[in-house]
C-alpha positions, 0 to 999 in steps of 0.5 A: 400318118400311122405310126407305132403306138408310144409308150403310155403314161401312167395317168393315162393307163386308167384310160387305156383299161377302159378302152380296151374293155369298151374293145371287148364289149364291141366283140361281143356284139352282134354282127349288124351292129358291125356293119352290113354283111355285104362289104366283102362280096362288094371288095372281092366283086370290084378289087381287081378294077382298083388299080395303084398308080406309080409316077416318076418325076424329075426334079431340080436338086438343091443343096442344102435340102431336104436329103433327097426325101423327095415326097417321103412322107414324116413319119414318126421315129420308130414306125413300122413303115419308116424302113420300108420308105427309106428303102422306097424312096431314099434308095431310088436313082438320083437319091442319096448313094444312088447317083455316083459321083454327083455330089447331091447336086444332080436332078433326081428322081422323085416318085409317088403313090397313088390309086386309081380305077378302071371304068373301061375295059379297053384300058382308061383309068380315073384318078386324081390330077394330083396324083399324076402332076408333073410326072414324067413317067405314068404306071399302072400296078393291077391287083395282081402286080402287073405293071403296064405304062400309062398315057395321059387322056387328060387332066381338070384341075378344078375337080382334080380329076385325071384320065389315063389309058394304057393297052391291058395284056390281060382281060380287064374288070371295069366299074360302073358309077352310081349315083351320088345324088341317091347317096344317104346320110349314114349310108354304108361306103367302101373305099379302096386304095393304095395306102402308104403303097400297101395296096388294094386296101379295103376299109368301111364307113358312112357318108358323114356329109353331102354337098361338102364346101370346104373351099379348094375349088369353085365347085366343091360339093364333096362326100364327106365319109368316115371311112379310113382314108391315109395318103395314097387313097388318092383317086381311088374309089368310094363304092356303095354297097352295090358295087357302083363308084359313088365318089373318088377319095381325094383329100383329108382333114388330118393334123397327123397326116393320117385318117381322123375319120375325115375324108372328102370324095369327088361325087360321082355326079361331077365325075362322070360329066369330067370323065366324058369331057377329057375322053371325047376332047381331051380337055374338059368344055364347061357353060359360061354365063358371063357374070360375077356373083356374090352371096345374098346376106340378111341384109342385102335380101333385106335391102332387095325386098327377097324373103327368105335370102337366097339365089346368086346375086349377080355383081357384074356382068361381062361385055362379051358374056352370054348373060348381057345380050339376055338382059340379066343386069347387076343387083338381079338375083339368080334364084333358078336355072334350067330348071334348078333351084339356086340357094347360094352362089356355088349352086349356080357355078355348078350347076352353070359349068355342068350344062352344055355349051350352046344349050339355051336355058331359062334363068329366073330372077328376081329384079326389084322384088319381081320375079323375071325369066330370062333366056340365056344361050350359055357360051364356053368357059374358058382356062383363063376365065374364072368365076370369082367375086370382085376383089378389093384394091388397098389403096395408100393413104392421100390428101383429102379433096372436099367431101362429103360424109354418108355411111361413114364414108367421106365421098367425093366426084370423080375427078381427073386428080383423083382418078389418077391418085388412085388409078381408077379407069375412065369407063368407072363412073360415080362417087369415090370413097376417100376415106372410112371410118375404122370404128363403121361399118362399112369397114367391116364391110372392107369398103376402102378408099379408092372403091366408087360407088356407082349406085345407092339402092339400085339407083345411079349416083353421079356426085356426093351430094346425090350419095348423101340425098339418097341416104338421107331419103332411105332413112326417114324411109325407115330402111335398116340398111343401105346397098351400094353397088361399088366398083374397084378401079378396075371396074368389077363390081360387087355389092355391099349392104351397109347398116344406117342403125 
């Protein structure tokens, strides 16, 4: 948050004179060592497309709370702002003194602040999902203050993106997108928003990053840019220097709350594919391969004969799902798709999501250190459908059946008693691990007692004794390290390369 400046300390005035002359110097230099000249006809061409977004909503009071704040933002005492957003936000009806009679227990409304742009002059608007989520009431505020009420078209909540439509009074100025791909390192951006609700904002930097995973969503591949960004930039645009929206301003990384010189921009590329969705169906229609995938480590391309590791390794593969009638199996590793090259597992979410529902499509695998192409005819990915990796299952601590030891496991077959002591479906087969050694790696490895695993270097196991054989074998081999298909009770897979050194 920007706050006023304190007081400094007199050790740290020394510091302060360096600044300041470092100021001076900056003053002095010349103009493109400031930036390109351009950014002002850039902001005057496309000011009047950026729009503020206000949204009122209704929420339960609580006694005891927060003093009817809402969403105030904490600002330090003294700030120049901290008058303006009491009277913003304190003074509102259902705030402190703005409901007579209700003793602070009525439902209140809240509002908030956000921006937005226009990408169509008959009125539709991109914004962040965040910005308008749960709002009862959705406005538009132009430049130039006119204030028009807002329909909702239709929201993603994987990329936070919204759209919205409202009937113009005037004649509108709308935005083209750019390319995010063409985007540069250290390319000049321009990002403007509605800031602590000062609206039509304008400040300048490069693009730090590209392709950015920070891991808020299953398709991150943010722009990362050092162009100031504070609350209330939200789904505003990031343009280049041509004008075009390369990205919508979305998150920060601030311990403050305020710009750090660290902010993250959906590309322009995912937006435009979100923006047709939610416009042509309302809601957003993705690819659906029907598989789980996880990351190829060292060791599990070491274990699959891949060199160098990479591709998303497919962990399981679902009964009703697009990829198990095209004959993709689990430990296959997707190093291709429609055309696309695959390093790691997020390309492949992506790039599955961003193709067309029906579109028959090549995929290239490798399969026991074999390349193969595998034709598969995506289906739709449903809301309640994620691409996730199969998840592990603590289970509590049992009486120990006979076992065998392998890999710093105690291994065991699957009987009745154990499958019901530790819930495991009947359609699982293998060797259940019944205890692991803390000191191995395998717990590193977050292998636990409960898991099963069905095959030991892409080759099924039925009991202990062939878990311990086949170990042994890959040994003598010489193998540095062992994969193992494991299961949770459930039945999702995953894989896990475990070290024999």
């Amino acid at each position: 948050m920007t706050g006023a400046i304190p007081a400094l300390s007199h050790r740290l005035r020394p510091w302060a004179a360096a600044i300041c002359l470092g100021a001076t110097t900056l003053l002095s230099a010349p103009a493109s060592a400031r930036g390109p000249d351009g950014i002002a006809d850039v902001a005057e061409k496309v000011i009047d497309a950026v729009v503020n977004i206000s949204t009122t909503q209704t929420v339960e009071a609580k006694a005891g709370g927060d003093g009817g704040r809402g969403a105030m933002p904490q600002l330090p005492p003294g700030s120049p702002f901290e008058e303006f957003f009491d009277d913003f936000f304190k003074n509102r009806r259902g705030g402190p003194g703005g409901d007579k009679g209700g003793g602070g227990m009525q439902p209140r409304k809240t509002n908030s602040l956000g921006s937005g742009f226009i990408v169509d002059t008959a009125g539709i608007v991109v914004t962040n999902n965040h910005v308008i989520a749960d709002a009862d009431e959705i406005n538009v505020i132009m430049n130039d203050g006119t204030k028009i009420k807002a329909t909702l078209v239709g929201v993603d909540k994987k990329t936070d993106l919204a759209v919205l439509k409202f009937t113009p009074v005037k004649p509108l100025v709308a935005v083209k997108f750019g390319d995010s791909d063409k985007l540069r390192l250290g390319e000049w951006v321009i990002a403007i928003g509605n800031p602590f609700s000062l609206g039509g904002t304008v400040t300048a930097g490069i693009v730090s990053a590209r392709n950015r995973d920070i891991n808020s969503g299953p398709y991150d591949s943010y722009i990362q840019t050092d162009a100031a960004i504070n609350r209330g930039n939200s789904g505003g645009p990031l343009f280049n220097l041509d004008g075009e929206v390369i990205g919508v301003n979305t998150l920060i990384i601030s311990p403050s709350g305020g710009s750090i010189g660290i902010g993250f921009a959906v590309p322009s590329k995912t937006v435009v594919g979100v923006v047709d969705s939610l416009r042509q169906f309302g809601e957003l229609r993705r690819g659906w391969l029907g598989v789980r995938i996880q990351q190829v480590t060292d060791e599990i391309a070491e274990s699959l004969s891949i060199k160098p590791a990479r591709g998303a390794l497919i962990a399981g593969v679902e009964e009703k799902g697009p990829a198990k009638p095209a004959g993709i199996e689990p430990g296959d590793v997707v190093i291709k798709f429609d055309g696309k090259d695959i390093k790691e597992p997020k390309d492949l979410s992506r790039v599955v999501a961003d193709t067309a529902v029906g579109k028959a499509v090549d995929v290239v695998i490798i399969r026991k250190g074999e390349e193969q192409t595998k034709q598969v005819t995506l289906g739709r990915l449903e809301d309640g459908e994620k691409a996730v990796a199969a998840a592990n299952k603590t289970q509590p601590e049992a009486e120990k059946p006979a076992t065998q030891k392998a890999l710093g496991l105690d291994l065991a077959g699957l009987s009745k008693d154990l499958r019901t002591r530790y819930k495991i479906k009947d359609s699982v087969k293998g060797v259940v691990i019944t205890n692991v050694d803390s000191s191995s790696d395998a717990a590193e490895k977050r292998l636990s007692a409960g898991e099963v695993i069905v095959e030991v270097a892409q080759e099924a196991v039925s009991n202990a004794a062939d878990v311990k054989k086949r170990v042994d074998q890959l040994k003598k081999d010489g193998k540095r390290s062992i994969l193992l298909l494991v299961s949770n009770a459930d039945g999702e897979l995953r894989f896990v390369a475990l070290s024999v050194q």
